[in-house]
C-alpha positions as CSV (number, residue, x, y, z in Angstrom):
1,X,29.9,-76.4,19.5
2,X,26.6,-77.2,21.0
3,X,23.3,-75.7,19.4
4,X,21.3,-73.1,21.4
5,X,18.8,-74.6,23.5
6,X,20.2,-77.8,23.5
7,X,21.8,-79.7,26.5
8,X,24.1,-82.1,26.0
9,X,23.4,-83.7,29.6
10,X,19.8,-84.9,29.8
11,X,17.6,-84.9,33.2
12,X,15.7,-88.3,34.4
13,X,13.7,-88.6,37.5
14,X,12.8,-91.8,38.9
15,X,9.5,-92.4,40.8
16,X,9.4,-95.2,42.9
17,X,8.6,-97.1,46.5
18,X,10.7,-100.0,46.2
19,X,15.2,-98.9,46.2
20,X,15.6,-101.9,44.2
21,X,13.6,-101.0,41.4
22,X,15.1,-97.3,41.6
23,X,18.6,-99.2,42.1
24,X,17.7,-101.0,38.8
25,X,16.6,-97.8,37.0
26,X,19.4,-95.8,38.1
27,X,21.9,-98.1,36.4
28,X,20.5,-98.7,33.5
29,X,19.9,-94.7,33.2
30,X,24.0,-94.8,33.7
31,X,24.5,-97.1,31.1
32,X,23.3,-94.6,28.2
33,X,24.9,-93.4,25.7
34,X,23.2,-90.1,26.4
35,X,24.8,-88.3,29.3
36,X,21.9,-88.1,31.9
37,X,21.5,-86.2,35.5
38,X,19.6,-88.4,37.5
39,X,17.0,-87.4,40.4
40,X,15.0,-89.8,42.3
41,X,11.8,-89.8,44.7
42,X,10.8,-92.5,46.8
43,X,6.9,-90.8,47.0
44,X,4.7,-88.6,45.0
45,X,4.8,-84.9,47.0
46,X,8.8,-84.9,46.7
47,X,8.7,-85.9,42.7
48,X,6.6,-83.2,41.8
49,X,8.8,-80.8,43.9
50,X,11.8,-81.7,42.1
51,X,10.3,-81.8,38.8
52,X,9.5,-78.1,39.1
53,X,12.5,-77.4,40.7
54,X,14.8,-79.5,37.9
55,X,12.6,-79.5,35.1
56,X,13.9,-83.2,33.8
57,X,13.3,-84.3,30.4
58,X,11.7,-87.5,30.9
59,X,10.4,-89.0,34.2
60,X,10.1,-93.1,34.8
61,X,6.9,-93.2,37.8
62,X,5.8,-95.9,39.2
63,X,2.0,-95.7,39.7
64,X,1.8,-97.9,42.9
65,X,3.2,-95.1,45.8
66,X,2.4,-97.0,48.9
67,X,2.3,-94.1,52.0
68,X,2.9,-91.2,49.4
69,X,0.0,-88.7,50.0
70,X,0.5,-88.0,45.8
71,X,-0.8,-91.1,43.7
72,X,1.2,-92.2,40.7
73,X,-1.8,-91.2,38.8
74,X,-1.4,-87.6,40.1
75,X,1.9,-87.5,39.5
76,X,1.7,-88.8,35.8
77,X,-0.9,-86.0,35.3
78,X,0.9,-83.0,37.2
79,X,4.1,-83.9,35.5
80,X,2.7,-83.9,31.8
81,X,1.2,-80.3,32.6
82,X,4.8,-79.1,33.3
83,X,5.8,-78.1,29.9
84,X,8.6,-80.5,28.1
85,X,8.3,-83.6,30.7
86,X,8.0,-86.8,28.7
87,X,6.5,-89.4,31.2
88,X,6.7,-93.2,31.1
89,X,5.2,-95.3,33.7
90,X,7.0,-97.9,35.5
91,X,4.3,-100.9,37.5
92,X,3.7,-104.2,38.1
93,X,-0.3,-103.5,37.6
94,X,0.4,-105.1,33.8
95,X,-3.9,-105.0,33.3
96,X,-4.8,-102.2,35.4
97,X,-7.2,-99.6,34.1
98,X,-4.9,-97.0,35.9
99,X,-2.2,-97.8,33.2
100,X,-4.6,-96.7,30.5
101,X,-6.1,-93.9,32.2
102,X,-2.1,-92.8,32.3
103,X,-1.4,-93.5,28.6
104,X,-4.7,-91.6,27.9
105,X,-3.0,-88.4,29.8
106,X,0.4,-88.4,27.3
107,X,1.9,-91.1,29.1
108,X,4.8,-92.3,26.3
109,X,4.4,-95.8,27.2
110,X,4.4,-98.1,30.1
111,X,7.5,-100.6,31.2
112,X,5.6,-103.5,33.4
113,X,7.6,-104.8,36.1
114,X,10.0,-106.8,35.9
115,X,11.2,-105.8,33.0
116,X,14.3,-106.3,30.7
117,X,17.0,-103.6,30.7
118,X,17.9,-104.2,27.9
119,X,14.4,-103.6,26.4
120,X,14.0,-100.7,29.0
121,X,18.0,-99.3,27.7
122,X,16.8,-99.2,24.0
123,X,13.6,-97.5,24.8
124,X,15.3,-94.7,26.8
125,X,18.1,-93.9,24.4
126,X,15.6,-93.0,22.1
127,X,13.6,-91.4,24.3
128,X,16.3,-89.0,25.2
129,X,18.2,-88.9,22.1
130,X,15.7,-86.1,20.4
């Protein structure tokens, strides 16, 4: 029997421009232990839409949203104002001052691109486990 207020199947939305890197995500979001919905956005307006819509536990945004009207940066910040969100950023900026300005928000962390998913798979179970 499951706990109240506990869901066994945990939300993720994924944030980002490029399909490959969403590809990439969405399998390794598969691949968890955890059973996880997953949602994904290609720009900024249609992320916060579902977000508030969904309300998913953790979202993976990437900061660069080339043509999205909504910057990553916005995104990071809207998203940790919805209550229960848990945010980790997902560039290729590795020394961009917009990385720290996000981890200064509540960002959990940030995955630079390209990353190991492996590395990325271990973060997220534990991410998602609590």
């Amino acid at each position: 029997m499951m706990e109240a207020g506990r869901r066994a199947e945990r939300t993720v939305l994924i944030v980002d421009d490029e399909a490959a890197t969403r590809a990439l995500l969405r399998n390794t979001v598969q691949g968890l232990s955890v059973p996880c919905r997953i949602l994904e956005a290609v720009e900024g307006d249609t992320a916060l839409e579902l977000a508030k819509q969904e309300q998913p536990d953790l979202a993976l945004v990437d900061i660069v949203l080339p043509g999205s009207s909504t910057s990553g940066v916005l995104v990071c910040r809207e998203l940790l104002n919805l209550r229960g969100i848990q945010v980790v950023i997902v560039t290729g900026k590795a020394t961009d001052p917009i990385v720290e300005a996000c981890l200064s928000l509540g960002a959990l962390e940030c995955i630079r691109k390209p990353f190991s998913v492996e590395d990325v798979r271990g973060k997220l179970e534990r991410w998602l486990a609590g």
